[in-house]
N, C-alpha and C positions, 0 to 999 in steps of 0.2 A: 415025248414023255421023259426020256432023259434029259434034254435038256432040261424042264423044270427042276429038276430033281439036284441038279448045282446049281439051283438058284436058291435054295433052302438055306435058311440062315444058321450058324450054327452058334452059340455064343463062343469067343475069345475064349482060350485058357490064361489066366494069370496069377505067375508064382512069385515066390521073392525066390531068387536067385543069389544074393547073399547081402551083408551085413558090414558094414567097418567102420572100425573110430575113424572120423578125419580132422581130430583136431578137438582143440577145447581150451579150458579155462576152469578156473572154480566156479565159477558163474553159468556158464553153458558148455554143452560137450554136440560139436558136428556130429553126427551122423550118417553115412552116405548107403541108401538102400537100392537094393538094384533086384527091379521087378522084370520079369520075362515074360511077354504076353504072343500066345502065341493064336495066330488066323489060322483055324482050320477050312476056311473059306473059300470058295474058287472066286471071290473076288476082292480087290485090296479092300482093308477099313481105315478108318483115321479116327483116332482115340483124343479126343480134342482136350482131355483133361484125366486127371489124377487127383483125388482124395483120399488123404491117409488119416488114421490116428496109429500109434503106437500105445501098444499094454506092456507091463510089467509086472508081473503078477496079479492079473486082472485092473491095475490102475494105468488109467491113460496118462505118461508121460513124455510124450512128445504131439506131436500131428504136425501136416505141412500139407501143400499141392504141387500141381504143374498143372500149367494152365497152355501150354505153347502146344499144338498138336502134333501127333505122330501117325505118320502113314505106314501101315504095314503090307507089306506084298501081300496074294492071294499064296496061302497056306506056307508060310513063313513066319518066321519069330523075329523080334527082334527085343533090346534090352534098352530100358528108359529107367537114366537115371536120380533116386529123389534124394534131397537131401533135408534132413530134420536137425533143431535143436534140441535137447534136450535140459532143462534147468539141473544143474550136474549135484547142488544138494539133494534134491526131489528120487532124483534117481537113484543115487549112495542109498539113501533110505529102505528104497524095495528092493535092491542089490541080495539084503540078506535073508528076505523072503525066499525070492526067483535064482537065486544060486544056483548051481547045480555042483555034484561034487566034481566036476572034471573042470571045474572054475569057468565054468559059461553061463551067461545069464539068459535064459528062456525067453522067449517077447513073441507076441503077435501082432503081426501089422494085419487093420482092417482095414476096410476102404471102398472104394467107388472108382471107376473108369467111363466117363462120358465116351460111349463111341456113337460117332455120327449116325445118323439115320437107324440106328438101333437103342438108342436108350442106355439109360444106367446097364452098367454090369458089377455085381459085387464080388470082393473078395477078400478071404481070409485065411492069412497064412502064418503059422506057428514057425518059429523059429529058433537060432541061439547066436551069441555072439561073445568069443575070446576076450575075458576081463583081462587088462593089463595085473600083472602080480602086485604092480604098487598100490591099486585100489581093491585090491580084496581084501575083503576084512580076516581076518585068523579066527 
């Protein structure tokens, strides 16, 4: 009977573990998001894919995938990471919407994790990320 009982499936946890410019242009600005998903499971899973979009004050400005699969030990985390452009006009725009005063811009990443022999899992995680001083408006 215990045995059954870790054989119970438990869904992944998955967070964004954090946020950073890596780079850009007036045209596009990288992005590099780092999600932590973590197997509460007694046995390994493999996440065969990643679907994101990014909000910025409720408007989606970014989305990206990962498509290469990730095997996670049984009850271990591990950190898979995505990276998104951003159209750098598009996002200057809701920049002074999603401000905050401590000069960070609020965002949610939504999304999907194909894990193998379990299905879609979704998630949604609010966040913030440190504006450089030269792109905040006064």
């Amino acid at each position: 009977m215990a045995g059954c009982a870790s054989l119970r499936w438990q869904k992944p946890k998955i967070a964004l573990e954090s946020a950073r410019v890596a780079g850009g242009n007036l045209q596009d600005t990288r992005v590099q998001l780092t999600l932590r998903i973590t197997n509460p499971n007694a046995r390994e899973i493999i996440v065969d894919s990643v679907r994101f979009d990014v909000l910025v004050a409720g408007e989606k400005v970014g989305s990206g995938q990962r498509v290469e699969p990730v095997t996670i030990a049984a009850q271990a985390e591990t950190r898979v990471e995505l990276d998104t452009r951003f159209r750098t006009l598009e996002l200057l725009q809701f920049m002074r919407q999603a401000m905050q005063a401590d000069g960070t811009l609020a965002y949610t990443v939504v999304g999907e994790a194909e894990v193998r022999d379990f299905g879609r899992q979704s998630f949604n995680q609010p966040g913030s990320l440190a504006v450089p001083r030269l792109l905040q408006s006064k």
